[in-house]
BATOR-284223 format. One record per residue (C-alpha): residue in three letters; x, y, z. Coordinates in steps of 0.05 Angstrom, whole numbers, plus 5000, padded with zeros to 4 digits. Example, Ala and Ser with C-alpha at 12.3 -4.5 7.8 and 13.67 -1.06 7.14 Angstrom:
BATOR-284223
ALA524649105156;SER527349795143;
This chain:
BATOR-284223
UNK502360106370;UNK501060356441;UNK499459656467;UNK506659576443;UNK509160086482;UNK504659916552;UNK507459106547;UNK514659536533;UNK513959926599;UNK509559376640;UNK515158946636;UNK520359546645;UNK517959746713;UNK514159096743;UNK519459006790;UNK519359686820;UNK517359896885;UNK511060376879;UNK513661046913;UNK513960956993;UNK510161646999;UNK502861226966;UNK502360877024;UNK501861407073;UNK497361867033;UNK490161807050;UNK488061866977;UNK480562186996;UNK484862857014;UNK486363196950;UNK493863386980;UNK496663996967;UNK503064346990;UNK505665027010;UNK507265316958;UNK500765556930;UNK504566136888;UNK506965716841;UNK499965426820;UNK499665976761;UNK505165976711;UNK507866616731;UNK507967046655;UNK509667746692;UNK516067406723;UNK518167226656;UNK516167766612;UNK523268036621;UNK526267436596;UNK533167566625;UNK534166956665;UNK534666256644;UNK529665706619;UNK530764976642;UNK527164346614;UNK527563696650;UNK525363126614;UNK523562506658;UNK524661816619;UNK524161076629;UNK531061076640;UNK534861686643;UNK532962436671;UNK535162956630;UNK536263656634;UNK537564336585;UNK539264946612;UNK538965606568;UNK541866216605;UNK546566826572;UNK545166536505;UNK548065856521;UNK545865186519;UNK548164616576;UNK545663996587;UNK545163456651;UNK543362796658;UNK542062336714;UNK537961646731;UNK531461716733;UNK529961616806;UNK523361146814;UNK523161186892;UNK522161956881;UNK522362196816;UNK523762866841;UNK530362716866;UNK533062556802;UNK531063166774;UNK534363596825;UNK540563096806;UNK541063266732;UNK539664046738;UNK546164076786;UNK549463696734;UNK546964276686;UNK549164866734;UNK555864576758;UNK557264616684;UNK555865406682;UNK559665436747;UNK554165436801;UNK550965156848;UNK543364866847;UNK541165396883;UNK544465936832;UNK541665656776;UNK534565596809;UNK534966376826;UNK536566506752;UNK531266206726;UNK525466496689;UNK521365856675;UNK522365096693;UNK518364736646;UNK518263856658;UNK516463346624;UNK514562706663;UNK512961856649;UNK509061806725;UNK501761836696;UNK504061306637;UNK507060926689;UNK501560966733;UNK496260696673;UNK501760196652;UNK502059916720;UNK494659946733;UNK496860216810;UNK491960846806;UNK487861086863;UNK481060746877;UNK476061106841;UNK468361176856;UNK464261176792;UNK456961546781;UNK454061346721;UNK446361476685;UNK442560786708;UNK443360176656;UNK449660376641;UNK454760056692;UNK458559606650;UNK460460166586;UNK467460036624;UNK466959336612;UNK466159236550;UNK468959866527;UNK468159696449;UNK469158996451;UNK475058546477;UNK477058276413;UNK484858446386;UNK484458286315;UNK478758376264;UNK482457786236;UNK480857216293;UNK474757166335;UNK476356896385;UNK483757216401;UNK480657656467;UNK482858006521;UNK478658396562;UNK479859056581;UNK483259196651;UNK478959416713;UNK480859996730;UNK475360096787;UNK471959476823;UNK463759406799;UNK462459576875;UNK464760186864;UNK460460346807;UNK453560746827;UNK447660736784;UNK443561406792;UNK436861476765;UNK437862106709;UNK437262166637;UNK438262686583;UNK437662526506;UNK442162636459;UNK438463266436;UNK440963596508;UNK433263436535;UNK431663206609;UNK427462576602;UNK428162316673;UNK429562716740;UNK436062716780;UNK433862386838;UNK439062816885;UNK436962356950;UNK439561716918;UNK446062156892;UNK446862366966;UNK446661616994;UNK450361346938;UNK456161846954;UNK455661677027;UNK455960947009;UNK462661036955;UNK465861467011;UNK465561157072;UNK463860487056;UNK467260296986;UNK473460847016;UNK474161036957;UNK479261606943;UNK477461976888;UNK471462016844;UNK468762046766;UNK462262206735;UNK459562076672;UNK451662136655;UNK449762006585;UNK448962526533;UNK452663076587;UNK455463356527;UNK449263626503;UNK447063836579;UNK451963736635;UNK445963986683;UNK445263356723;UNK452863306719;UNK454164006753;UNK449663886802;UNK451163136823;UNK459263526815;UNK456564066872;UNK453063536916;UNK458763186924;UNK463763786934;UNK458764036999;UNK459963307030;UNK467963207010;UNK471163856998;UNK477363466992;UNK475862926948;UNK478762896881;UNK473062906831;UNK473862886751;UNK466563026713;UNK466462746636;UNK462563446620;UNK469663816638;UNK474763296615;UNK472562996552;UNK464663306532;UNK464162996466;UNK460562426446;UNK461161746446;UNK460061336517;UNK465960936512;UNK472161426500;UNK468461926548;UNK467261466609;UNK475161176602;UNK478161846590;UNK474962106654;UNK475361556695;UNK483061506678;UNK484062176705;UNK482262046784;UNK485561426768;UNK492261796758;UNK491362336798;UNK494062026871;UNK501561886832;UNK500762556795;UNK500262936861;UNK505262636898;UNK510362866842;UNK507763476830;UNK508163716905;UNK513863286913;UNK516963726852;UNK514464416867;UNK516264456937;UNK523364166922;UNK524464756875;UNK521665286905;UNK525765056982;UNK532065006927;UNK531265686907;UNK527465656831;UNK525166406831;UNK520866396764;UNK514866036739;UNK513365286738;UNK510264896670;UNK509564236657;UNK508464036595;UNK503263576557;UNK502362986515;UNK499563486462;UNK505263856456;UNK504664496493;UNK504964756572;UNK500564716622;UNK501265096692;UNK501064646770;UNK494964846786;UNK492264586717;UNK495763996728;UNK493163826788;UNK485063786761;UNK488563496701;UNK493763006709;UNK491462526651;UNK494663146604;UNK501362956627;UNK500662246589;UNK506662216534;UNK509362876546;UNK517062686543;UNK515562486459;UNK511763086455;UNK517063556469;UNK521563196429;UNK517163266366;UNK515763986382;UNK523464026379;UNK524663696318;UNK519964206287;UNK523464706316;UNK530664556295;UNK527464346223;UNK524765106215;UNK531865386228;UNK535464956182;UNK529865106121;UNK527264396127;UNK519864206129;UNK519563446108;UNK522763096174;UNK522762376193;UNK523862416270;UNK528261836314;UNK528561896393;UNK532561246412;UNK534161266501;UNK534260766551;UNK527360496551;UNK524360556473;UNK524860846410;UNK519961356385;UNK518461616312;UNK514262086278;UNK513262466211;UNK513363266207;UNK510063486138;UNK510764266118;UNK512864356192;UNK506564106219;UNK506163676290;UNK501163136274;UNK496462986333;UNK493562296340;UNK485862416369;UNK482161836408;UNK488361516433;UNK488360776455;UNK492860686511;UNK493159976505;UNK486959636513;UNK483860386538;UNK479460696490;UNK480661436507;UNK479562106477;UNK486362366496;UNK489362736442;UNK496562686440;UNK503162926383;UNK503562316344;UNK508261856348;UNK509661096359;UNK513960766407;UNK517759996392;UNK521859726448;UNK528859856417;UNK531960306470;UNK539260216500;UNK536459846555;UNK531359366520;UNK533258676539;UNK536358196493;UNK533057466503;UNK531656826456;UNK522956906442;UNK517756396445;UNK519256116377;UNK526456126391;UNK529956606354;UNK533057226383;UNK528357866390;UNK530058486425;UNK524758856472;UNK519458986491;UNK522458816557;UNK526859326586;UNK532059396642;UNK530660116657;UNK534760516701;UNK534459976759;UNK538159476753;UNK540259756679;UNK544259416635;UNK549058816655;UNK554459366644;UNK552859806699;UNK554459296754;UNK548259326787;UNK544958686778;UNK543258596725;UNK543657886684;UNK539757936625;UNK543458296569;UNK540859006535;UNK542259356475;UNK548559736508;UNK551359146539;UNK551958946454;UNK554559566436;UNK559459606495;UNK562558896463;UNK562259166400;UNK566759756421;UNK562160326401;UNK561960536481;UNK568560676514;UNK566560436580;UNK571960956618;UNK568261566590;UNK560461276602;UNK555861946616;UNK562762376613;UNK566361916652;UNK561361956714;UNK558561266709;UNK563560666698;UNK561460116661;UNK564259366667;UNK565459026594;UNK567058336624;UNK559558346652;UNK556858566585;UNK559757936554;UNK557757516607;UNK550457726603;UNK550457586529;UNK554156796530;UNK549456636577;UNK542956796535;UNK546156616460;UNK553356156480;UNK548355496496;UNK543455576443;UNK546955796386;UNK554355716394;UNK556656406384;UNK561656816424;UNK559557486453;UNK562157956387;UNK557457526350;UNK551757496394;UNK552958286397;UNK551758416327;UNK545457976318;UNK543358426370;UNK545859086338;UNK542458826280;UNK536358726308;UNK535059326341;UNK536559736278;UNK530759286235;UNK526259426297;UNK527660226287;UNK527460286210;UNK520959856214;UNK518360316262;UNK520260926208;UNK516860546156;UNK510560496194;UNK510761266197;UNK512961456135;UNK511860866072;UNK504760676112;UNK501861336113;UNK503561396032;UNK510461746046;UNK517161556013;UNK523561626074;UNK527561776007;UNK524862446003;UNK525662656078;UNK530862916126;UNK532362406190;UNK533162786259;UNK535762326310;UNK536862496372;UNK536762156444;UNK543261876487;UNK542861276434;UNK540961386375;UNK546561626336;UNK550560966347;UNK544860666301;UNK541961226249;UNK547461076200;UNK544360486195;UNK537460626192;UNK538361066143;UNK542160656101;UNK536260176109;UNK530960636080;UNK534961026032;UNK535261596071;UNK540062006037;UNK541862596102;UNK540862466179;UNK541763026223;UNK544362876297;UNK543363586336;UNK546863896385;UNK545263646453;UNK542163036420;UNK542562626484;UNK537363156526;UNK532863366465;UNK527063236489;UNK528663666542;UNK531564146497;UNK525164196471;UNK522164376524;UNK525365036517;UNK521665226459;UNK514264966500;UNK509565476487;UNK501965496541;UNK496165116511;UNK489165076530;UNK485264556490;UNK477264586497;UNK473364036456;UNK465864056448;UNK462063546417;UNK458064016355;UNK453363606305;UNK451563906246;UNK449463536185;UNK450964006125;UNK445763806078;UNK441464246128;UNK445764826119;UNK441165276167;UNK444064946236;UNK450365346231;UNK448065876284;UNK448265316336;UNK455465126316;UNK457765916308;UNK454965906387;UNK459365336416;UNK465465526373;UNK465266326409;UNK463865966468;UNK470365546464;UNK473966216443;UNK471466566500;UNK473666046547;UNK481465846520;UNK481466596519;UNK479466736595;UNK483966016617;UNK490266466578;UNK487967046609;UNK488566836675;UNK495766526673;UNK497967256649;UNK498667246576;UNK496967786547;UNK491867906474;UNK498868056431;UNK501267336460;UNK495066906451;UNK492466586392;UNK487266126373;UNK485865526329;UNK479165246308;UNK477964586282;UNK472364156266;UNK471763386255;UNK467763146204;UNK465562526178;UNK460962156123;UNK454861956145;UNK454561276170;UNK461761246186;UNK464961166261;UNK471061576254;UNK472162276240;UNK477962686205;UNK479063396228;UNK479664066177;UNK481364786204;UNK475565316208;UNK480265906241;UNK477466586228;UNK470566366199;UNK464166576229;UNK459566056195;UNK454066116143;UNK449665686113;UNK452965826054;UNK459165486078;UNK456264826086;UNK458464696014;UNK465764906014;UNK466664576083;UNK463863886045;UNK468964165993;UNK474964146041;UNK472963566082;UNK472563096017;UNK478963405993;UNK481863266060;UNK480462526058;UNK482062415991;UNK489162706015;UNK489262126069;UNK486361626041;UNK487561635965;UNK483761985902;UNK476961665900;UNK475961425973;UNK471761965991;UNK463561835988;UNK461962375945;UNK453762115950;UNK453762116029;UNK452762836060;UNK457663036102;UNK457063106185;UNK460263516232;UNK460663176302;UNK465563536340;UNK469364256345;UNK474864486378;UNK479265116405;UNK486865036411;UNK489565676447;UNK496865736449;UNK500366326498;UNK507166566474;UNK512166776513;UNK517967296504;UNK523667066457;UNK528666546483;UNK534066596452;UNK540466316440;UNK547466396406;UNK545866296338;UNK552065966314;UNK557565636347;UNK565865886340;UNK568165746280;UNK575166066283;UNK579565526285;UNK576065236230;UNK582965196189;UNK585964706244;UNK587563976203;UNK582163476222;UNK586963176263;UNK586963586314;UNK579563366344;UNK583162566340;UNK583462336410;UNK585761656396;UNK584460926357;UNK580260316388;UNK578959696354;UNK570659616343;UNK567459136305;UNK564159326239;UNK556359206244;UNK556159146166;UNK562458556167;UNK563458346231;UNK570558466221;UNK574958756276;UNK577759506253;UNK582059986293;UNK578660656283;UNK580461326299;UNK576461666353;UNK573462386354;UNK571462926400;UNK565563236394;UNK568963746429;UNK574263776375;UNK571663866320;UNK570164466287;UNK564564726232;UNK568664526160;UNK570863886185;UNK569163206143;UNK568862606180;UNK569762036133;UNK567261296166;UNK567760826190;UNK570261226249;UNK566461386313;UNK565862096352;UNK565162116426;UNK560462636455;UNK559962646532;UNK554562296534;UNK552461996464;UNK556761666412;UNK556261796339;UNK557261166290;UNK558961436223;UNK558860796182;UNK563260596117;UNK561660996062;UNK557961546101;UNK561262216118;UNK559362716174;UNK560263426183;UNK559863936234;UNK554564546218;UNK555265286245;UNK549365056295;UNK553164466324;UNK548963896294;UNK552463426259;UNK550263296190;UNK551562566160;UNK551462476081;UNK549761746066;UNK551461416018;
C-alpha cells in the first residue's frame, strides 16, 4: 500500500526544485532561529481559551486552512508552495481572516494555538534528498541497512527484486568495536578511542551533516549508546544526532536501525520549514502557542519537532481520521468508512466503535520502519492524478500526479498531460468561472485538449468520452481502495456510514457508494479543509515504546515488566508536564504487544490501570487469544503455543480547554421553497449514461436544514462540488453537513 503511495508522490514532485534555502545551509549546524519561545507549546497562553484555533493542513497539492474564533468556523485555501512551503501557509490563513474581516496580522494576534500539519518529511523520504547522515553501528553489522529484510517484493516470485534505497553511502558507515546481549549484558568494551577517531573521520572527512547510532541490543542497555551519544556532543555541539535507544528502543535490528537513521535523514528539510514557519508567524503577529501535529494522530510542540522530525511523516491523513472520529461522535455514529479525495491521492480508513486504528511497523515503501502511524491507505486517485494510456495499453489513472505545479491542463500553467479535474471540468461538474470561489480561473478548451491528445489517436473517442472513462476509473480506483479497508479486514461497507470529505471528493462519493452498497454518505461542512479542520480537535501526545519480553508461561517475570511500564508512565508524564498540562488534563494509555511463540509479528491488547501479577499471566493469554481470534477468525489462534510479550508501550495524551463551536447552523428560513438556494441550470454529462442533461445548480450557501435535494443535480460550494447522482437524494443537517440517502 505505501509503496503505492511513495511511486504516487515520486512521480508527483520529481520535477520540483528542492527548496533554494538546502543549498546554503551547512547541514553539520543544527539551525535554529530566534524565536526560541515558541519551542514549548505554550498551555498557560491557552488555558483561557478565548481566542481562536487555526489548523493548516499542507498537501500534495493544495494548502488548507480552518479557523475557529467566536464560535465560528472559516476556511482558506491556497497552493501549496514547494519553493517555501511556508509561504503558502501564510497565503491560505489570510484567505481565512479576510473572511472574518481581518487582516493576517489580526487573526495571528487572536490566536490561541496554531496547530500544522505538513507532507515535507514524506517528501523528503519520497525523494530520497535527505541530509547526509554518518552511521555508528556495533562491529559486523554494517550492512543491516542493506539488506533490511530481504529485497524481494512478492512471496509469490523469486526473483521479482528490488533493493532497498541507500539512504547513507557505506563510507559513511563506522564499525565500533562494542557489544551487549540481548539480556542487556556488556560482552565486549566500548573502545571510546576508536569512537573518537571514527567521529573525527565521519565529520570532517566523510562531511557528513548529521548523525545516527544504533548498537545492538541498546534496548536492553543503551550504556554504550549514551556514551558514544555524549562523545560526540563534546566534539559537535551542533551536529544533529538521532540515537536508536531514544527513537525507536525496541527490538528487532532492522526496523530500529531504518527508523533512526530516517530521522537525521529528514531532519535538514524538517528544519528549514519549521524555522522557516515559526519565525514567519511569530514576525506576522501569531500571539499563542505553536503544534504541529503527527502521523499518529495527536500534537507535538517545535522544540519536539525539531529532535523528532520523522513524527511528522503522514500527519495531513492523520488529522483527517482524527476528524472523522470526531464528527462521527457528534452525530451518534461509531461504524465509519472514511474518504479524503484532494489534489494529489485518495486516502481511506475504517473507524470501529469510534476507535482510530494505528498501523505499527510501517513500511514506507521499501523502508522497514517502526513508525507508528493512524491507519490508512493512500491510491493515486486525487483531482490531479494524471490521466495516461499504461504499459499494456489501456487507460489507468495515477499514480502519477500533476500536483500543484504545473496542475491540471485546466489551470493554464503548463500543463499537457490530462488529470482527473481536467475530466470533470469536460464533464461539466466544475464551473470553471467559480474555481476556488472564483479566485482561480480555469480554461475548459485546455482540459479537452489535454484529453484528445492522450485518448483521440488511440481510441477514437472525443473528449466527453474520454472524460468519463476517466471519471469511471478513478471511482473503481476509490471504492477498491474502501474495499481493501473495509471487505479485507472481514467488514461489510453495507453496514457503515461513508464520510467524505476533501476539495474532491464529493463530485465522486455518490458513486462509490453506489458501488459498495453503501446506503448514507455524509459530506461535512468545510469538507474541502477537513483535514485541517481536524486539526482543531488535535489533542498533545507523547508516545514512549520500550521493548518488554516476558514469556507468560513463567508467570514470575512480571516485576521486570511492572518496572519499565512505571518507568514509561513516569516519563510521558514528566514530557506533559513540561509543555504545561496539568494532572486533570493528562491521561495515559498502556499497551502491550504480544505474540505466539515462534511467530514474527505481534498484535497489541490494552493493560491501562493494571499493576501486574503473576496471576495475570493467564487472563492476559486469555485476552491476547481472544484478540486474535477477533482479527484473524475463530480458531486461528495457537491455543498449544504460550504466549510472549515483546514490547510495551505508554500513550500520553494532554487535553486542552474546550474549543468550541456553534453547535447548529440558522435554520430560520427553513420554510423558504427549495427554489430559492437554485442559482441556475448547466448542461453536464451523466457519468451513469453518458447522456448530456441540463441540471439545476445549487448553493451551498442557499440551502437551508429541511431542504431535499433530489439528483441528478449538482451543488456548488466555494470550493468543492457536490454530485448528487440519479436516484440519490441529499439533505442539509442542523450541523451543515450534507447527508446523501442512496439508493
Amino acid at each position: 500500500m505505501l509503496l503505492k503511495c511513495i511511486v504516487l508522490l515520486m512521480n508527483a514532485l520529481q520535477s520540483l526544485k528542492v527548496h533554494s534555502e538546502r543549498e546554503n545551509l551547512n547541514g553539520r549546524e543544527q539551525y535554529r532561529s530566534d524565536h526560541h519561545d515558541m519551542e514549548a507549546v505554550g498551555v498557560e497562553q491557552i488555558k483561557t481559551a478565548q481566542g481562536g484555533f487555526i489548523g493548516v493542513d499542507v498537501g500534495g497539492t493544495h494548502t488548507d486552512v480552518a479557523v475557529l474564533l467566536d464560535g465560528q468556523v472559516e476556511r482558506g485555501k491556497a497552493l501549496t508552495t514547494y519553493d517555501d512551503f511556508s509561504r503558502g501557509v501564510l497565503e491560505a490563513v489570510t484567505v481565512a481572516a479576510n473572511r472574518f474581516g481581518m487582516s493576517l496580522g489580526e487573526m495571528l494576534a487572536r490566536t490561541d494555538l496554531f496547530v500544522n500539519g505538513t507532507t515535507v518529511v514524506t517528501n523528503t523520504i519520497t525523494e530520497l534528498r535527505g541530509c547526509s547522515v554518518g552511521l555508528l553501528v556495533t562491529s559486523g553489522f554494517r550492512d543491516v541497512l542493506r539488506f533490511a529484510g530481504g529485497p524481494r517484493l512478492s512471496v509469490l516470485d523469486d526473483h521479482l527484486q528490488v533493493n532497498v534505497p541507500d539512504l547513507l553511502s557505506r563510507s559513511a558507515i563506522a564499525e565500533i568495536e562494542e557489544r551487549i546481549d540481548w539480556a542487556g549484558l556488556e560482552v565486549v568494551p566500548l573502545d571510546e578511542a576508536q569512537v573518537v577517531a571514527e567521529l573525527r573521520r565521519l565529520v570532517e572527512v566523510e562531511q557528513v551533516e548529521a548523525l545516527a547510532i544504533c548498537f545492538m541490543h541498546s534496548y536492553a542497555n543503551d550504556a554504550h549508546e549514551r556514551r558514544v551519544l555524549a562523545l560526540a556532543r563534546d566534539l559537535y555541539p551542533d551536529l544533529f544526532i538521532s540515537a536508536s535507544h531514544e527513537v525507536y528502543p525496541v527490538a528487532g535490528e532492522t526496523r530500529r536501525f531504518t527508523t533512526t537513521v530516517l530521522n537525521s535523514f529528514v531532519h535538514r528539510d524538517a528544519q528549514i520549514y519549521l524555522d522557516s514557519l515559526s519565525g514567519q508567524l511569530r514576525d506576522s503577529g501569531l500571539a499563542g502557542g505553536l503544534m504541529f501535529f503527527q502521523g499518529l494522530g495527536g500534537g507535538i510542540s517545535l522544540g519536539r519537532a525539531r529532535t523528532n522530525p520523522l513524527a511528522l511523516l503522514g500527519s495531513g491523513p492523520a488529522a483527517g481520521a482524527i476528524g472523522a472520529n470526531e464528527l462521527a461522535r457528534r452525530m451518534g455514529e461509531s461504524r465509519v468508512l472514511l474518504g479524503d479525495m484532494g489534489g494529489t491521492s485518495f486516502d481511506t480508513g475504517i473507524i470501529v466503535d469510534n476507535e482510530v486504528k494505528i498501523a505499527k511497523n510501517l513500511d514506507i515503501g521499501l523502508f522497514q520502519t517502526g513508525v507508528n502511524i493512524v491507519d490508512v491507505i493512500s491510491v493515486g486517485a486525487g483531482g490531479g492524478s494524471i490521466a495516461s494510456i499504461g504499459e499494456r495499453g489501456v487507460p489507468i489513472v495515477g499514480p502519477r500526479s500533476a500536483s500543484s505545479t504545473p496542475g491540471p491542463a485546466a489551470l493554464g500553467r503548463g500543463g499537457l498531460e490530462p488529470t482527473v479535474t481536467d475530466a470533470m471540468v469536460v464533464l461539466g461538474f466544475i464551473d470553471p468561472e467559480r474555481y476556488l470561489d472564483g479566485r482561480v480561473r480555469l480554461y475548459p478548451e485546455k482540459s479537452v485538449e489535454a484529453l484528445e491528445s492522450v485518448y483521440a489517436e488511440r481510441f477514437g473517442w472525443t473528449a466527453p468520452e474520454a472524460a468519463r472513462a476517466v471519471h469511471d476509473l478513478a471511482v473503481v480506483n476509490m471504492a477498491t481502495a474502501v474495499r481493501e479497508v473495509s471487505v479485507n479486514r472481514g467488514y461489510d461497507p453495507r453496514d457503515f456510514l461513508f464520510l467524505a470529505y476533501g476539495g474532491t471528493l464529493p463530485m465522486f462519493a455518490g458513486q462509490i457508494a453506489k458501488r459498495l452498497g453503501i446506503a448514507r454518505v455524509v459530506m461535512p461542512a468545510n469538507s474541502s479543509v477537513f483535514c485541517a479542520r481536524g486539526l482543531l480537535a488535535a489533542e498533545f501526545v507523547v508516545r514512549r515504546d520500550q521493548a518488554a519480553r516476558w514469556d507468560l508461561s513463567r508467570p514470575s517475570d512480571a516485576g521486570s515488566v511492572n518496572h519499565i511500564i512505571e518507568r514509561l508512565l513516569q516519563e510521558s508524564l514528566t514530557a506533559l508536564t513540561e509543555e504545561g498540562f496539568g494532572p486533570d488534563s493528562i491521561t495515559q494509555r498502556v499497551t502491550a504487544d504480544l505474540r505466539f511463540r515462534g511467530q514474527s509479528f505481534e498484535l497489541s491488547i490494552d493493560l491501562s490501570g493494571r499493576t501486574l501479577t503473576p496471576d495475570d499471566a493467564a487472563s492476559i493469554t486469555a485476552q491476547f487469544t481472544t484478540t486474535y481470534e477477533q482479527t484473524y477468525g475463530s480458531g486461528t489462534a495457537w491455543k498449544d503455543v504460550p504466549v510472549v510479550m515483546v514490547n510495551v508501550s505508554v500513550t500520553a495524551t494532554g487535553s486542552f480547554p474546550s474549543r468550541r463551536e456553534q453547535e447548529q447552523i440558522d435554520s430560520s428560513d427553513v420554510y423558504l421553497p427549495l427554489e430559492s438556494a437554485q442559482t441556475r441550470r448547466r448542461v453536464i454529462s451523466l457519468p451513469e449514461t453518458g447522456e448530456s442533461v441540463e441540471v439545476p445548480i445549487y448553493s451551498a450557501d442557499l440551502l437551508k436544514p429541511g431542504m431535499v435535494v433530489a439528483g441528478p443535480t449538482i451543488i456548488d460550494a466555494r470550493d468543492t462540488t457536490i454530485y448528487v447522482p440519479s436516484s440519490c437524494t441529499v439533505e442539509l443537517d442542523s450541523y451543515g453537513n450534507f447527508v446523501m440517502e442512496v439508493k
